[in-house]
C-alpha positions as CSV (number, residue, x, y, z in Angstrom):
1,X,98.6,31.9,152.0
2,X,101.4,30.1,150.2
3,X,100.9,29.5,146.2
4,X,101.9,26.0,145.4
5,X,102.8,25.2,141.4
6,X,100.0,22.1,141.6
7,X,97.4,25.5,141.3
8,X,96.3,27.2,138.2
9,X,97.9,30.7,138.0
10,X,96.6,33.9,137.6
11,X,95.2,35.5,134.2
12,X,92.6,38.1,133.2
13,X,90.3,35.8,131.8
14,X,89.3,34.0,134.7
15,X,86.4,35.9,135.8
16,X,84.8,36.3,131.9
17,X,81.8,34.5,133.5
18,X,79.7,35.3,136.3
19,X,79.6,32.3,138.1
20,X,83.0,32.7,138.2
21,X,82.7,35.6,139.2
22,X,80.7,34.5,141.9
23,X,82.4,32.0,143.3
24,X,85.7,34.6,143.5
25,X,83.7,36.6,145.5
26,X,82.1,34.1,147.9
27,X,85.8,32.8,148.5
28,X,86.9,35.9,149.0
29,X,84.4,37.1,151.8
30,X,84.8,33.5,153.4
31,X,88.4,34.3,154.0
32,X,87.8,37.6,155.0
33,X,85.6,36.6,157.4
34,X,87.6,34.3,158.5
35,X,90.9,36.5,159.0
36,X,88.1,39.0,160.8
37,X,87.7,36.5,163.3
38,X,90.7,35.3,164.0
39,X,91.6,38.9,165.0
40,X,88.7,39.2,166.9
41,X,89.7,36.7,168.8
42,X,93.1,37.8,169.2
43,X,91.5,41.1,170.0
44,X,89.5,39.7,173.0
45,X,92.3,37.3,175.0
46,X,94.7,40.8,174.1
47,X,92.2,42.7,176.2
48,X,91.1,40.4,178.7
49,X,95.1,39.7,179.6
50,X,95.3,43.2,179.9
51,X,92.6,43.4,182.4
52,X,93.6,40.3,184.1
53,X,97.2,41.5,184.1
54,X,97.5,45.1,184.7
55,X,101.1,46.2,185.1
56,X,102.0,48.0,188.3
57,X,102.9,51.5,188.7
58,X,100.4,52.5,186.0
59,X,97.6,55.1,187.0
60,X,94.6,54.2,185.8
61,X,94.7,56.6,182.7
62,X,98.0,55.4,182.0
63,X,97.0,52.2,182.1
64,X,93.5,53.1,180.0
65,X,96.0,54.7,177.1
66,X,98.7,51.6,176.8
67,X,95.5,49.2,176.7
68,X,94.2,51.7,173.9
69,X,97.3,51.6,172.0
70,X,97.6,47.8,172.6
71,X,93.9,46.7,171.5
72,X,92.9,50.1,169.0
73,X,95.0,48.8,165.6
74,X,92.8,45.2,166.4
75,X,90.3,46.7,166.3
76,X,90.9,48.9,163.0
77,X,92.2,45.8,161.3
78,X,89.0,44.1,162.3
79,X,86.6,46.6,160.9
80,X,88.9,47.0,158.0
81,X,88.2,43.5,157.6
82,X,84.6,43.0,157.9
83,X,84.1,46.5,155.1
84,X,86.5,44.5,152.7
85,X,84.3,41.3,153.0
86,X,81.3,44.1,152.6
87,X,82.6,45.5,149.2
88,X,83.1,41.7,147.8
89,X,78.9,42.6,147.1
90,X,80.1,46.1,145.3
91,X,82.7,44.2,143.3
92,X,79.6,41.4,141.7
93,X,77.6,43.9,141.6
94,X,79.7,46.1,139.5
95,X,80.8,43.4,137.6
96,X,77.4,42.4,136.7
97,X,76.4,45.8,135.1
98,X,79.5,46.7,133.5
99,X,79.9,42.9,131.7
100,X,76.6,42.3,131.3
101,X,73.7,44.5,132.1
102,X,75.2,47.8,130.3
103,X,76.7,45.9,127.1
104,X,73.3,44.2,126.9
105,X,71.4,47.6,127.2
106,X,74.0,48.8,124.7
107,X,73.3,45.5,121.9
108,X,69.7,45.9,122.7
109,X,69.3,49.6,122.1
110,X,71.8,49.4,118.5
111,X,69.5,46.5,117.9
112,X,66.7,49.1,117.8
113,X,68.4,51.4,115.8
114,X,69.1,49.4,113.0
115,X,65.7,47.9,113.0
116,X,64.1,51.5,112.6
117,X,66.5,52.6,110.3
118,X,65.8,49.2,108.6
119,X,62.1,49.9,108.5
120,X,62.5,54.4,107.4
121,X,65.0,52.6,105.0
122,X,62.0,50.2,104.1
123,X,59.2,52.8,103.2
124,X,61.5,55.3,101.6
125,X,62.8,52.8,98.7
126,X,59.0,52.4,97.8
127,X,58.8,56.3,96.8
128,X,62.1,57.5,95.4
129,X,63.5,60.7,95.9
130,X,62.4,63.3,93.3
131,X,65.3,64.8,91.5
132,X,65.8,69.0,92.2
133,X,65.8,70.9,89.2
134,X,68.6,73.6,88.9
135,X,66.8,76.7,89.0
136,X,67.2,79.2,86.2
137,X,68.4,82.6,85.2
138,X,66.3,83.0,82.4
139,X,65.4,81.5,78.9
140,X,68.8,81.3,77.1
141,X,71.1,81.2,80.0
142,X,73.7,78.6,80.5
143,X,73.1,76.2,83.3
144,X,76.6,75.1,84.1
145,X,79.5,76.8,86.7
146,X,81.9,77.7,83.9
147,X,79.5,79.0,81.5
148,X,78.2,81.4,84.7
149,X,81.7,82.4,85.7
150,X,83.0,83.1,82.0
151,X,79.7,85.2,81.0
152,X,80.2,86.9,84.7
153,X,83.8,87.8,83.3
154,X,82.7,89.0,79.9
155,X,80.1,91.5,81.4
């Protein structure tokens, strides 16, 4: 694939939406698939001129092993292939949940919050908290830290 300068270039903010999103990903297994097939087809003529055209002197297992060395990295890139179009599903799907779904969950659930802290917030303002009295040593006793720690001092 060549890049000509006629094409937009690359930048983060290309898939911020799902549809593009979508669309990456449905491009993206197309070619896949595609590439997939085209060595599948290579594949297939490399196997059936192997068959066809056995080179002499070989034994059979000799011949077996070249033919496996020949057609097994086809058929590794093939599969390779077809899991990579496979994950293009993992990569919406992930994408879906972690811009959308999970922040929505998140908005929703905040939104929640506030609105029951907004309503606790509500019902306490109608009955205001009653203020605690200090409690007391005794009739004549001071009722501040200083006057405590200075008589402590003095005793």
């Amino acid at each position: 694939m060549s890049r000509t300068s006629s094409g937009p270039e690359w930048s983060g903010d290309m898939l911020s939406k799902p549809e593009m999103v979508d669309a990456f990903a449905t491009q993206l297994r197309g070619v896949l698939k595609t590439q997939a097939a085209f060595v599948a087809d290579v594949r297939q003529e490399a196997e059936a001129m192997w068959k066809a055209n056995r080179p002499e002197g070989y034994s059979s297992f000799e011949a077996w092993w070249r033919h496996r060395w020949v057609v097994g990295p086809f058929r590794e890139i093939q599969e390779h292939l077809e899991e990579a179009a496979k994950l293009t599903f993992e990569l919406e799907a992930r994408y879906r949940k972690g811009r959308h779904e999970i922040p929505a969950r998140k908005q929703a659930a905040a939104l929640e919050k506030k609105n029951a802290k907004a309503q606790v917030g509500a019902g306490s303002a109608a009955v205001p908290p009653k203020p605690v009295e200090p409690p007391t040593a005794g009739a004549g006793a001071p009722h501040d830290f200083l006057s405590l720690v200075s008589k402590e001092r003095s005793a």
